[in-house]
ZADO-1210 file (C-alpha; in nm, 4 decimals, padded with zeros to 6 digits):
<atoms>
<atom x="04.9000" y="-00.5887" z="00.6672" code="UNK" pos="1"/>
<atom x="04.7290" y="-00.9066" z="00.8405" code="UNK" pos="2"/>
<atom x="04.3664" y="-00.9389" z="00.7861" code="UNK" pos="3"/>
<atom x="04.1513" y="-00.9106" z="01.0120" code="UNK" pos="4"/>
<atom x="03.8812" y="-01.1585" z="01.0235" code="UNK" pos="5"/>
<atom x="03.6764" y="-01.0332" z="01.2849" code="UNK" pos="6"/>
<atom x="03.3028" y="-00.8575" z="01.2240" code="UNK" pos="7"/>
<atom x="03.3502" y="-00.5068" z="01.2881" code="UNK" pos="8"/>
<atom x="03.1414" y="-00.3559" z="01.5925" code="UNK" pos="9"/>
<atom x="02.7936" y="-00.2599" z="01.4714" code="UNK" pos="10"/>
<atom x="02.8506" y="00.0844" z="01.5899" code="UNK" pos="11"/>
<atom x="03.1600" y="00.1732" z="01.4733" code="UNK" pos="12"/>
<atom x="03.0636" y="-00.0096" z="01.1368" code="UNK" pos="13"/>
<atom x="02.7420" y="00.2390" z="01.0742" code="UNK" pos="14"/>
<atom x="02.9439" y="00.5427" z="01.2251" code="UNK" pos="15"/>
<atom x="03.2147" y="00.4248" z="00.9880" code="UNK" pos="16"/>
<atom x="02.9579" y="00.4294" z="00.7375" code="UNK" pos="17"/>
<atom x="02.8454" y="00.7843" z="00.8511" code="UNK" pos="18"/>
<atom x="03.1819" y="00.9259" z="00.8114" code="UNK" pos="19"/>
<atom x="03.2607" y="00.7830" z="00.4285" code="UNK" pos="20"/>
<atom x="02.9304" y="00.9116" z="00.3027" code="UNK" pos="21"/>
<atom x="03.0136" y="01.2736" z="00.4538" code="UNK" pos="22"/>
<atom x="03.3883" y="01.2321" z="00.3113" code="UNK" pos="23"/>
<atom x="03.2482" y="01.1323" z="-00.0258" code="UNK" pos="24"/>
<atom x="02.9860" y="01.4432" z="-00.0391" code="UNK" pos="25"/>
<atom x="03.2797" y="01.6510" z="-00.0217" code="UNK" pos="26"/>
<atom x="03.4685" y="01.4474" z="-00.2809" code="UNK" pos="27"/>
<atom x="03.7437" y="01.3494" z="-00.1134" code="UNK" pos="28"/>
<atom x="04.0051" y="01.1113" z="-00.1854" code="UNK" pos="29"/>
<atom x="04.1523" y="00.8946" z="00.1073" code="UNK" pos="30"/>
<atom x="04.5042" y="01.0828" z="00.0675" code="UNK" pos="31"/>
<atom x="04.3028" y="01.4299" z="00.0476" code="UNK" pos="32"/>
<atom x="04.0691" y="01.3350" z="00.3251" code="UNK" pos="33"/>
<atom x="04.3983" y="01.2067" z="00.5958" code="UNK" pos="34"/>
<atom x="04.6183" y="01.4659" z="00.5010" code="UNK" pos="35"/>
<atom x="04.3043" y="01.7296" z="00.6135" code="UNK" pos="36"/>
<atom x="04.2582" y="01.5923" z="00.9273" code="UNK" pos="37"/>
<atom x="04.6604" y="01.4812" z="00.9608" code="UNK" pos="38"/>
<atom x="04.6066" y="01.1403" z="00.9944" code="UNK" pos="39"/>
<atom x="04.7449" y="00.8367" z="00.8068" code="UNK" pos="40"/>
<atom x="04.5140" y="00.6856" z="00.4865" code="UNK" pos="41"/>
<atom x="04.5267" y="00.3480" z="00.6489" code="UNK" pos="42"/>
<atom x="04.3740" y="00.4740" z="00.9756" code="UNK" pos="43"/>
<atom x="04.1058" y="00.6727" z="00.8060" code="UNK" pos="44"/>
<atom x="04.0533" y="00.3692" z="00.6208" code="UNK" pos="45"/>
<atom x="04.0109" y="00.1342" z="00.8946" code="UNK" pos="46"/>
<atom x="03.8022" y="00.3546" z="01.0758" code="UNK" pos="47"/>
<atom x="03.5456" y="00.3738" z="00.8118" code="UNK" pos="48"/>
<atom x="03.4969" y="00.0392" z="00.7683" code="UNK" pos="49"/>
<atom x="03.4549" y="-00.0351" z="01.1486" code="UNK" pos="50"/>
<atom x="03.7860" y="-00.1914" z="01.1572" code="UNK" pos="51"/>
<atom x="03.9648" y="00.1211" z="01.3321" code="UNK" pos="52"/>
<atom x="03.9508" y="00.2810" z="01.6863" code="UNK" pos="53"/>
<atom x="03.8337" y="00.6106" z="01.6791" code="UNK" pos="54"/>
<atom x="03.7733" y="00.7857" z="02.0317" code="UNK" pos="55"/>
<atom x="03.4675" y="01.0507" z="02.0374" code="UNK" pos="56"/>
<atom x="03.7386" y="01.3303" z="02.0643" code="UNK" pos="57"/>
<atom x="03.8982" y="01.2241" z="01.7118" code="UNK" pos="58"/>
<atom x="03.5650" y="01.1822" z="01.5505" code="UNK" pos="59"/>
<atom x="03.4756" y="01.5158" z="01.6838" code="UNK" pos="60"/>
<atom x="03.8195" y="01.6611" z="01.5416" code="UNK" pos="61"/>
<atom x="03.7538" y="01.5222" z="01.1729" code="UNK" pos="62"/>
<atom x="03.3576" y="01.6348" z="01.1842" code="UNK" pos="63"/>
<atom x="03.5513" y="02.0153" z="01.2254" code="UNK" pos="64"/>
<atom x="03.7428" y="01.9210" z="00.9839" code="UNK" pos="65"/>
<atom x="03.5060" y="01.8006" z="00.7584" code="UNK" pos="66"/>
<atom x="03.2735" y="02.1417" z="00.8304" code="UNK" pos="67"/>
<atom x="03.0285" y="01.8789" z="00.9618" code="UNK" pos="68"/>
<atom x="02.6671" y="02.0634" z="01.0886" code="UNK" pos="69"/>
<atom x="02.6652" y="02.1099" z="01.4828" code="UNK" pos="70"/>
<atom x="02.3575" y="01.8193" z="01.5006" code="UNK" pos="71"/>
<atom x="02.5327" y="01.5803" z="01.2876" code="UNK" pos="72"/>
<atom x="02.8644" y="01.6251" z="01.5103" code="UNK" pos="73"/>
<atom x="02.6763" y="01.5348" z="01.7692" code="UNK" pos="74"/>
<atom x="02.5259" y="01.2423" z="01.6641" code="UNK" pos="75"/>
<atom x="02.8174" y="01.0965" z="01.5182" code="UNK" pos="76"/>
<atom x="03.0654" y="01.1868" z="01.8439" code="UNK" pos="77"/>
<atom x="02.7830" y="00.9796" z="02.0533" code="UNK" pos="78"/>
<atom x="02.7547" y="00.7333" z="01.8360" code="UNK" pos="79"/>
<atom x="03.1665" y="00.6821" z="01.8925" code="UNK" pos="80"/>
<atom x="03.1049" y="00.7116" z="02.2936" code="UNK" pos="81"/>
<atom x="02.9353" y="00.4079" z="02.3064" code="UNK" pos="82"/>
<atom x="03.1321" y="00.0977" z="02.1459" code="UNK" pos="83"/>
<atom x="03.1086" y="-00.1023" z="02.4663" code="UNK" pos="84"/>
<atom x="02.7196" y="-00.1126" z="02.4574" code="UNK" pos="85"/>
<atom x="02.4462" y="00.1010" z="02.6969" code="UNK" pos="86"/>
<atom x="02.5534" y="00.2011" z="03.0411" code="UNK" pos="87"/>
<atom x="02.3156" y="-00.0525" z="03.2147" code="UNK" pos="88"/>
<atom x="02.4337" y="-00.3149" z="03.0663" code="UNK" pos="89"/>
<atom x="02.7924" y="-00.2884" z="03.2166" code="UNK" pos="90"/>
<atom x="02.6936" y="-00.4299" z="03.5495" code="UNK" pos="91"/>
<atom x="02.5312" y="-00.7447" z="03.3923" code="UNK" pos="92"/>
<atom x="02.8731" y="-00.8340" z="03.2159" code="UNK" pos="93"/>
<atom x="03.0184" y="-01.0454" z="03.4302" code="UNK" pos="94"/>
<atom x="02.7817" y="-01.2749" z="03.4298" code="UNK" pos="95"/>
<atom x="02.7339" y="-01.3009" z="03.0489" code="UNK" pos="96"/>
<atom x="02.8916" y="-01.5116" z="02.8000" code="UNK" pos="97"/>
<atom x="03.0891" y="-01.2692" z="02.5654" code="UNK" pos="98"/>
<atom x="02.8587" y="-01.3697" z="02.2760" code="UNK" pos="99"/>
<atom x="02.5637" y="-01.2981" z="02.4693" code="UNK" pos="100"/>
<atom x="02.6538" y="-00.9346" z="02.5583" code="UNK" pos="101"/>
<atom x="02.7612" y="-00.8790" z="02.1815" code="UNK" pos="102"/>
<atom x="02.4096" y="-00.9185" z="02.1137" code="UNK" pos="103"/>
<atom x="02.2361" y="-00.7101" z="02.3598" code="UNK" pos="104"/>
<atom x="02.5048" y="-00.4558" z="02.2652" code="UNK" pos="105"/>
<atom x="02.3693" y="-00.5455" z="01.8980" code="UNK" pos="106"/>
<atom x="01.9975" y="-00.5037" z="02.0091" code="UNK" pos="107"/>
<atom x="02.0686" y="-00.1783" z="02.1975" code="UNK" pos="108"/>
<atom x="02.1247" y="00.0024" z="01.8813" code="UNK" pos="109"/>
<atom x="01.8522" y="-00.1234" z="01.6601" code="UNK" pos="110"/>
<atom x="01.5384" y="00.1006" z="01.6683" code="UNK" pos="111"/>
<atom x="01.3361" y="-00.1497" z="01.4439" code="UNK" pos="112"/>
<atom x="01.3040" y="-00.4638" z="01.5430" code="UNK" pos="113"/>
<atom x="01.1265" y="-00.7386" z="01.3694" code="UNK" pos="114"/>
<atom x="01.0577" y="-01.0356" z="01.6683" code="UNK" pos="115"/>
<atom x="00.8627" y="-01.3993" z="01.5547" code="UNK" pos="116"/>
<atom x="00.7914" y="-01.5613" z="01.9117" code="UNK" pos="117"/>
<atom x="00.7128" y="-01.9529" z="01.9104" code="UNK" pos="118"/>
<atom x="00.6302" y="-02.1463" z="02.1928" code="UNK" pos="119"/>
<atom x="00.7454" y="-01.8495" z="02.4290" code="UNK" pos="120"/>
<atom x="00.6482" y="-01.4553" z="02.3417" code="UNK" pos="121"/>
<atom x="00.9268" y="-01.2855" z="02.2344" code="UNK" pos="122"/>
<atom x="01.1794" y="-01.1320" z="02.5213" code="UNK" pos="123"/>
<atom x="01.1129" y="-00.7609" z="02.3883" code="UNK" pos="124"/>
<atom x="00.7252" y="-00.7861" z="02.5092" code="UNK" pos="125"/>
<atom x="00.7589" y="-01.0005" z="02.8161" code="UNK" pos="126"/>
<atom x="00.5699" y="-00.8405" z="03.1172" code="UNK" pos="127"/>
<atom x="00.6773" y="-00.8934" z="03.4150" code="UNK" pos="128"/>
<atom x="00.4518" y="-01.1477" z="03.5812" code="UNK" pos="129"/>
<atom x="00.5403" y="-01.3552" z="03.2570" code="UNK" pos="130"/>
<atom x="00.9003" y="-01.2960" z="03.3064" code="UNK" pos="131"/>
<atom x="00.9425" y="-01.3909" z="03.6956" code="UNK" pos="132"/>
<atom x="00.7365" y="-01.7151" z="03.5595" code="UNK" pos="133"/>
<atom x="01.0098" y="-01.8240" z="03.2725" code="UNK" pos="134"/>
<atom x="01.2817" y="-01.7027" z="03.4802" code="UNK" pos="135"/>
<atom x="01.1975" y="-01.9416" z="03.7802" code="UNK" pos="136"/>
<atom x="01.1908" y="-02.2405" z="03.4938" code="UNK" pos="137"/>
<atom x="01.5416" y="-02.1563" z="03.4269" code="UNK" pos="138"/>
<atom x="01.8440" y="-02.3612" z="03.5988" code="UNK" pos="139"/>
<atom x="01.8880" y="-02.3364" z="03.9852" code="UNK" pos="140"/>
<atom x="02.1068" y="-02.0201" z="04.0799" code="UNK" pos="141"/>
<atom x="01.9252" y="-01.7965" z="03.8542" code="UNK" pos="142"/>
<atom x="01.8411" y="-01.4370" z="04.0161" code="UNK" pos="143"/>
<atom x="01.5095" y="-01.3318" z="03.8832" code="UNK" pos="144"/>
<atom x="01.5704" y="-00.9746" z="03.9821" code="UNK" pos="145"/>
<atom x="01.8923" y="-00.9626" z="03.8053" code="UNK" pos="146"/>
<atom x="01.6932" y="-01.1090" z="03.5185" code="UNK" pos="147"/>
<atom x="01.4475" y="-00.8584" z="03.5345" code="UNK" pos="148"/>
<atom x="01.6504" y="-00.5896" z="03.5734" code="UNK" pos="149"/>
<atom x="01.8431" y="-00.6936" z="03.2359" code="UNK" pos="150"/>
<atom x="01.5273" y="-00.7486" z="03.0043" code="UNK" pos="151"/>
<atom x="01.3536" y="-00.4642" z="03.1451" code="UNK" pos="152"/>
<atom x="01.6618" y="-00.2593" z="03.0826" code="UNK" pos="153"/>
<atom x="01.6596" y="-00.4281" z="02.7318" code="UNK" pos="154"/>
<atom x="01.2758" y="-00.3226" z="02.6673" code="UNK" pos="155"/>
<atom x="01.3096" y="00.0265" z="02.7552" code="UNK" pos="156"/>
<atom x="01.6530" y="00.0828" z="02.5867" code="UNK" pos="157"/>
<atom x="01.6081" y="00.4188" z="02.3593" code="UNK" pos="158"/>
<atom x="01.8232" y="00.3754" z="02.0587" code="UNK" pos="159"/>
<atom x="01.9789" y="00.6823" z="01.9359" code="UNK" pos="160"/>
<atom x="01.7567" y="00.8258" z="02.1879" code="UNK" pos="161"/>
<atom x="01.4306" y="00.7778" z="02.0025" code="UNK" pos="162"/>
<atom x="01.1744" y="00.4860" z="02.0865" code="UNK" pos="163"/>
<atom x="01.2162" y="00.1753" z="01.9374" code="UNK" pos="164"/>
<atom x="00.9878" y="00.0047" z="01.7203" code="UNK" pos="165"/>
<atom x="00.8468" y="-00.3397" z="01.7145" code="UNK" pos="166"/>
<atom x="00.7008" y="-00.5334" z="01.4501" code="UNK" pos="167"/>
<atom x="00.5870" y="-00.8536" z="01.6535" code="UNK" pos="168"/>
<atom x="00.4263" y="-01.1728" z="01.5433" code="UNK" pos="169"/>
<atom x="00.3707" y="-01.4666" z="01.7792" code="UNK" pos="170"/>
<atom x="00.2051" y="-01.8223" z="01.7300" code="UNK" pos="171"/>
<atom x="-00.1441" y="-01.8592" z="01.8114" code="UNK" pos="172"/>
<atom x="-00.1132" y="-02.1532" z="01.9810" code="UNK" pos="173"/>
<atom x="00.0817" y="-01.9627" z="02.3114" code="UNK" pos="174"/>
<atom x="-00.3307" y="-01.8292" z="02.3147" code="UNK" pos="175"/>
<atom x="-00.3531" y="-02.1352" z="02.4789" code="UNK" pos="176"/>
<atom x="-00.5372" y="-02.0987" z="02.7969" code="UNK" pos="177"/>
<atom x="-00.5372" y="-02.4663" z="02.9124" code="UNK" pos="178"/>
<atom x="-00.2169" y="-02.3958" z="03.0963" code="UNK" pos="179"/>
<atom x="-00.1605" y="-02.3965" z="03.4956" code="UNK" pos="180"/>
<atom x="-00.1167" y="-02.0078" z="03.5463" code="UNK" pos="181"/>
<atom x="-00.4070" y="-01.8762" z="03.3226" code="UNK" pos="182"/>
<atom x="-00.3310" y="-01.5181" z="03.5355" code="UNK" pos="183"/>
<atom x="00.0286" y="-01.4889" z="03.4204" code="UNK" pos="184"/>
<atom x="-00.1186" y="-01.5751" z="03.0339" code="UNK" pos="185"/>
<atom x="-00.4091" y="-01.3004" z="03.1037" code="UNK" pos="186"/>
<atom x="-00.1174" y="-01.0192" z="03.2340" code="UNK" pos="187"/>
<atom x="00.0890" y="-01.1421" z="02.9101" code="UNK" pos="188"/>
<atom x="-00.2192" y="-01.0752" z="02.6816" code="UNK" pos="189"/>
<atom x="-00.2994" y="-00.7244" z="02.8561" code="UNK" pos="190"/>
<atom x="00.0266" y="-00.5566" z="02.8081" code="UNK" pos="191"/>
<atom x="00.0685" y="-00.6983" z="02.4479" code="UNK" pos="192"/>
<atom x="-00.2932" y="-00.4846" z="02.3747" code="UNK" pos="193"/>
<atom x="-00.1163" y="-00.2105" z="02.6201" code="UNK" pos="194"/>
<atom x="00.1494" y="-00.2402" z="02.3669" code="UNK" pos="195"/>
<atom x="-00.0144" y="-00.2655" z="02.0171" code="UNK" pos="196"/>
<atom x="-00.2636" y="00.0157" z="02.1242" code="UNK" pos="197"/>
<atom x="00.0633" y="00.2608" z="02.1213" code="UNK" pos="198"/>
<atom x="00.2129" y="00.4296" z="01.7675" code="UNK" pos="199"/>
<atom x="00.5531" y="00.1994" z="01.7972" code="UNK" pos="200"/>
<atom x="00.4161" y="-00.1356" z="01.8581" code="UNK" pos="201"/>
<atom x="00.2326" y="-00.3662" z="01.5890" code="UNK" pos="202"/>
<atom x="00.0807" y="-00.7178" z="01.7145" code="UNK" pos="203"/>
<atom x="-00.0330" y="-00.9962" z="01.4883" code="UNK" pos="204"/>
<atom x="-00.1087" y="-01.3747" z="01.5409" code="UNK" pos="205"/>
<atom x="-00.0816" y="-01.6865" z="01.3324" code="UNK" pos="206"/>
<atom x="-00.3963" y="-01.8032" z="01.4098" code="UNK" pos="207"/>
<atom x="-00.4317" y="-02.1622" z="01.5477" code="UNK" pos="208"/>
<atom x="-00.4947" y="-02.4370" z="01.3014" code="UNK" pos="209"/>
<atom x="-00.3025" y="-02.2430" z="01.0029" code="UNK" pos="210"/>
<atom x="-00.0676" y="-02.6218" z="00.9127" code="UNK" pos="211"/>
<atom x="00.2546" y="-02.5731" z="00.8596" code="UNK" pos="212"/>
<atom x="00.4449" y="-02.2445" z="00.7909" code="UNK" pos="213"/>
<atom x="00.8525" y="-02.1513" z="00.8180" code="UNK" pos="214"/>
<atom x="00.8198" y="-02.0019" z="01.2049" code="UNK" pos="215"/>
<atom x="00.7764" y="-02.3988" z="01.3202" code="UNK" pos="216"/>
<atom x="01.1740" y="-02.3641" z="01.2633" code="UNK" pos="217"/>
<atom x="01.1530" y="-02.1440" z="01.5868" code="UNK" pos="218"/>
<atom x="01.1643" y="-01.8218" z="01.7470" code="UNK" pos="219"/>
<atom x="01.3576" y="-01.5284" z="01.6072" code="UNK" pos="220"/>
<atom x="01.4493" y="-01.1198" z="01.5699" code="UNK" pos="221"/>
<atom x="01.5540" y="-00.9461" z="01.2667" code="UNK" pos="222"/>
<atom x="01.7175" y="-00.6151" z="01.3271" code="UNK" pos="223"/>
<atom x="01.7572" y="-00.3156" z="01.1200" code="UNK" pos="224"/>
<atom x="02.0211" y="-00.0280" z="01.1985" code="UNK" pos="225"/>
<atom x="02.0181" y="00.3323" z="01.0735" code="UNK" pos="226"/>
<atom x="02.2814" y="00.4044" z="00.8146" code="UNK" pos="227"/>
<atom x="02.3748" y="00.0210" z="00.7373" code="UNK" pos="228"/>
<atom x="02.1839" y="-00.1745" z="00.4535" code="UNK" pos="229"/>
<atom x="02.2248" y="-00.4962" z="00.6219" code="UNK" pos="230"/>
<atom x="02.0044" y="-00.6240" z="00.8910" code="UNK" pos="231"/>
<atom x="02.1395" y="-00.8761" z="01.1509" code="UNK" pos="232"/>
<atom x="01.9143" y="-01.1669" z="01.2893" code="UNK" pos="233"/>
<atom x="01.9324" y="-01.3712" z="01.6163" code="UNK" pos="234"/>
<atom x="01.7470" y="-01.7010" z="01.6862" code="UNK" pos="235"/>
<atom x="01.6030" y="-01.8191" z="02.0447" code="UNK" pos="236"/>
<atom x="01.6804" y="-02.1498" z="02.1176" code="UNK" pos="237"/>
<atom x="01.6454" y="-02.3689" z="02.4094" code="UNK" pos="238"/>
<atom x="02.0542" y="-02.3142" z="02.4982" code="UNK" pos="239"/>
<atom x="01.9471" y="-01.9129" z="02.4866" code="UNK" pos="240"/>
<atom x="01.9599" y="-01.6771" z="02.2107" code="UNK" pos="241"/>
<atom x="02.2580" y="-01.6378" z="01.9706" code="UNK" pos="242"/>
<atom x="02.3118" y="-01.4694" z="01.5901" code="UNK" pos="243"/>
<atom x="02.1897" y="-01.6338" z="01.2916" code="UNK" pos="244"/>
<atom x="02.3799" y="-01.8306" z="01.0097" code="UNK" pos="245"/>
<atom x="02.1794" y="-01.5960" z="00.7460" code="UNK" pos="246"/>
<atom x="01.9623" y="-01.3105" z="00.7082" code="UNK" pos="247"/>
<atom x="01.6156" y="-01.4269" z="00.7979" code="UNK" pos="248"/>
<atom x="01.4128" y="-01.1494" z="00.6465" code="UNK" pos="249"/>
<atom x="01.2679" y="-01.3300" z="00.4073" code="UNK" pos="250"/>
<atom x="01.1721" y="-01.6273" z="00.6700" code="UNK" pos="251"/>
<atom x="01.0029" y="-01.3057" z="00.8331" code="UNK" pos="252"/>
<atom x="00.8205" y="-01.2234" z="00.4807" code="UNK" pos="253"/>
<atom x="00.6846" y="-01.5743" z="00.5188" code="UNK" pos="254"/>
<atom x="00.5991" y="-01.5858" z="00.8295" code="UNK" pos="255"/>
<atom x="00.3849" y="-01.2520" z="00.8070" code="UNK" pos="256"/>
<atom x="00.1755" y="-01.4315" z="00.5051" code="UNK" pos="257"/>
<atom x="-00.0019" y="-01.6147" z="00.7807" code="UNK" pos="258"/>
<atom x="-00.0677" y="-01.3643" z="01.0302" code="UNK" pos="259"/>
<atom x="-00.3574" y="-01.2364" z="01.0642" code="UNK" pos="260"/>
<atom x="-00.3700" y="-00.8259" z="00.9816" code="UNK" pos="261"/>
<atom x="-00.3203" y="-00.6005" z="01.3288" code="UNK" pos="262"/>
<atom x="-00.6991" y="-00.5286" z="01.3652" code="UNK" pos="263"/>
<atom x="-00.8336" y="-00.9324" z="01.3821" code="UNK" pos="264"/>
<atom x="-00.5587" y="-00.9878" z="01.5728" code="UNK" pos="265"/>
<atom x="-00.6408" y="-00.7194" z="01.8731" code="UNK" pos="266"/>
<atom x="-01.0011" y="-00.9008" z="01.8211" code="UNK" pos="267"/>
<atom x="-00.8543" y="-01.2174" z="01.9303" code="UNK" pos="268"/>
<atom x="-00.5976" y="-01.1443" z="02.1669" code="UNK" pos="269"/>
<atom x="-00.8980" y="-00.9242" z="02.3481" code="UNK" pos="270"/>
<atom x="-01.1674" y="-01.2279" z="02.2941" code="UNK" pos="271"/>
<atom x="-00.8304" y="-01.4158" z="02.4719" code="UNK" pos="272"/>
<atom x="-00.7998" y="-01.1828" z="02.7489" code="UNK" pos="273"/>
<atom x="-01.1837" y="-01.1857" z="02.8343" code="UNK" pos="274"/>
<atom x="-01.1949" y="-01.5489" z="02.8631" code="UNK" pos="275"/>
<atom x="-00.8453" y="-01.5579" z="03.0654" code="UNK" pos="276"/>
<atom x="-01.0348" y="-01.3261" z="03.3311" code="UNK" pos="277"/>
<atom x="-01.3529" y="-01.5512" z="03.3568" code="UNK" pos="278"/>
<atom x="-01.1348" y="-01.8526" z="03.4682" code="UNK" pos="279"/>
<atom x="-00.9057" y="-01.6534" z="03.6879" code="UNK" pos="280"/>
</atoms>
């Protein structure tokens, strides 16, 4: 058989995942477990290791097979419908590099989401005022509505149908007021408090004057997925984002070492907000 060198889809790898543990509980071999549900070792294989196609109807087929609960069926059969990413982001494909919409695909399934912003705020708590602004800074032929439409899509994604969570840090010196559109900085700084003041958002801040810590390297996300140990990460350069070399969770560890705890951090970001309305 020729290898295949390619990184397996993340949801087929965790429903992959999903499907081995429930085989395993039942102490099944591979041979037992395809000649159940009439399939071929290889294919059973290859499916649970994300390598393998396997269309909602099949998965359903070897849950019944398997004497799977109802609720875990159906779970794992919508977890197979969507290999190609969320609905909304279909009619932003064309315009994406192929990279690019692998990672939002990515994204779209991660409920917790770890996200260092540096220079910018991080994409995942842009508001919109803030958004239009960095959007119109982008190269000529850019649509800011389409733009919008994408990240706000993005934001609001439910994966697996819950919330999502964010764990968000960002560098005190984006605090910075001395800017030219103190208003768009003062509607940034409102919806992040909007934001942290809810269960499923946490906000800190590296306060100003800290020296030097491992987030100068730049902006970046660390996901974690349901059912897979591994987490994925994804930097935020100036050519866009795109996936890390390595796991940076423990550039994340670092990074929260200087940030200040959630509570001084509200403080500032409200003391920054207050001041942000006297000069507009």
């Amino acid at each position: 058989m020729p290898v295949d060198y390619r990184a397996p889809n993340i949801n087929a790898r965790s429903l992959g995942q999903q499907l081995r543990k429930i085989r395993e509980l039942l102490e099944l071999s591979y041979p037992d477990a395809a000649a159940l549900l009439g399939r071929d070792a290889d294919w059973l294989a290859r499916v649970e290791t994300g390598f393998g196609d396997a269309t909602p109807e099949q998965v359903g087929a070897m849950l019944d097979a398997y004497g799977a609960p109802d609720r875990v069926r159906a779970v794992l059969v919508d977890l197979a419908g969507r290999p190609a990413g969320p609905p909304w982001l279909a009619r932003h494909v064309g315009r994406l590099k192929a990279l690019v919409r692998d990672i939002y695909t990515v994204e779209s399934e991660s409920p917790y989401v770890h996200t260092f912003g540096i220079a910018r705020m991080p994409e995942l708590v842009w508001c919109e005022e803030y958004a239009r602004m960095v959007f119109g800074h982008r190269a000529p032929g850019v649509d800011p509505d389409e733009e919008w439409d994408l990240l706000r899509n993005r934001q609001e994604h439910r994966a697996g149908g819950e919330p999502r969570t964010l764990d968000v840090i960002i560098d005190g010196y984006m605090l910075d007021y001395s800017g030219p559109r103190p208003d768009v900085l003062h509607a940034q700084v409102a919806h992040l408090l909007d934001l942290a003041a809810g269960a499923r958002t946490t906000v800190r801040v590296v306060p100003m004057g800290i020296g030097a810590y491992p987030g100068l390297h730049g902006a970046f996300d660390v996901l974690e997925f349901p059912g897979v140990t591994e987490r994925i990460s994804l930097v935020h350069t100036a050519l866009g984002i795109d996936a890390a070399q390595a796991d940076l969770w423990d550039t994340w560890k670092l990074v929260e070492e200087k940030a200040l705890p959630p509570a001084p951090s509200r403080t500032l970001l409200e003391e920054t907000r207050t001041t942000l309305a006297e000069l507009g």
